[in-house]
N, C-alpha and C positions, 0 to 999 in steps of 0.2 A: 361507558364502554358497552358495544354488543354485546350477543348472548356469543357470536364469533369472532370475536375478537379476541385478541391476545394484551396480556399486558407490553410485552413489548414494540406494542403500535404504535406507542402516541410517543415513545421515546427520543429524543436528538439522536441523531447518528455519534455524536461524539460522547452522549452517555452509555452507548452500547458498548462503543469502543474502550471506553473506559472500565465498562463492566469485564469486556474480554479479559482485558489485563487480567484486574484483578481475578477471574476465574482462576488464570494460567497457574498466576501464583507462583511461579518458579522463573529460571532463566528466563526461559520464552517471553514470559509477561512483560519482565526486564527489558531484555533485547526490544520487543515492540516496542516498546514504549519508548526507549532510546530511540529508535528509525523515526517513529512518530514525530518525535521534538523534531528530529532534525528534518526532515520533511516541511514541520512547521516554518523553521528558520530560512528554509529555503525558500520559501514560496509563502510569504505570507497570505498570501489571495488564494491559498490552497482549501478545498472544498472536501470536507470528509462527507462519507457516505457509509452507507453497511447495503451489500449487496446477500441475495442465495442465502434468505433467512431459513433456516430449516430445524427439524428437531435432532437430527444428527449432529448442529451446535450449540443448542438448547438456544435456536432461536436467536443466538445475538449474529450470525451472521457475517461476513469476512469483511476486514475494511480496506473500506476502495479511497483513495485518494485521487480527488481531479482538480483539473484547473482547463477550462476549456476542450476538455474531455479526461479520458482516465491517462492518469498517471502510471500508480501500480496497484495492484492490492497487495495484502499483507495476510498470510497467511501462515498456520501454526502447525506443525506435525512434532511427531514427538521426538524425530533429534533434530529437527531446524525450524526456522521461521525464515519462510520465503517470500520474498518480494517480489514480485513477476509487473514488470514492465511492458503493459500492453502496448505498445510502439516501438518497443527495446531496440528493434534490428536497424532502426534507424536513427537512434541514439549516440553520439558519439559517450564513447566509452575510454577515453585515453589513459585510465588509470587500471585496464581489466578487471573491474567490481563484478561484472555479470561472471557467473560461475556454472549455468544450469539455464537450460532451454535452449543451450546454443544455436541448437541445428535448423530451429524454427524461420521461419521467413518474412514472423512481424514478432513476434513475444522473445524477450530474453527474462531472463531471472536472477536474483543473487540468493542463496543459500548461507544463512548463517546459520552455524553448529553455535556450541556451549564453550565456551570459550575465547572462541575468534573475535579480533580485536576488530572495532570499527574504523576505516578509515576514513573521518568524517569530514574534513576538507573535498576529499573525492566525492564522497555520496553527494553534499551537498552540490554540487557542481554537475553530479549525475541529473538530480534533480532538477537543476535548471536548466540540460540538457532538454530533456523528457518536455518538461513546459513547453520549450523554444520552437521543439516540433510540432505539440499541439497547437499554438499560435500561431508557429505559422500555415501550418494547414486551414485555419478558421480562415486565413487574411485571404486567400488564396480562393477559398471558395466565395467570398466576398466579391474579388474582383470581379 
């Protein structure tokens, strides 16, 4: 390790993510880590990453899920955990999961509080929404 480097350099993105949790330590952590799995079950070719390391979160940074580009990231405040769908607007949503960033004109988002149930049938199906889009935008610029 450099004299500037940081210990969490040389870390996998999914050990960081793992540390988030555990930081959170309460609901949130929980909740994460639930969307996680189920992220995972959706997409198993799904690509964690940790973006915007900074010391405002001790370094571990927010996590981004991709799969031929970004999915959503996963982010923590103190009465929700938000998942913001960088392509959201163009996501078919038929079960209304997104709740927050409506008005945008590419990002939606879903906001879970402390207690809301997950509707994981839907999310997961959100998810492979979200892919289907990134996919097919790759094919596309392919042609």
């Amino acid at each position: 390790m450099t004299k500037n480097s940081t210990a969490h350099e040389d870390t996998p993105p999914s050990e960081l993510i793992d540390q988030t949790i555990k930081a959170l330590g309460d609901w949130r952590g929980e909740t994460l880590a639930r969307l996680r799995a189920l992220i995972r079950q959706a997409d198993p070719d799904v690509v964690e990453e940790v973006k915007w390391r900074k010391p405002s979160n001790s370094m571990l940074g927010v996590p981004v899920w991709e799969h031929d580009g970004m999915i959503c990231t996963g982010e923590t405040y103190k009465a929700a955990v938000k998942l913001t769908f960088a392509k959201g607007a163009s996501v078919e949503d038929p079960s209304g999961l997104f709740n927050s960033s409506l008005d945008g004109n590419t990002r939606r988002a879903i906001d879970f509080h402390q207690g809301d149930a997950i509707n994981e049938e839907a999310f997961r199906a959100l998810i492979r929404a979200a892919v289907a889009v990134n996919t097919a935008g790759k094919k596309s610029k392919k042609a």
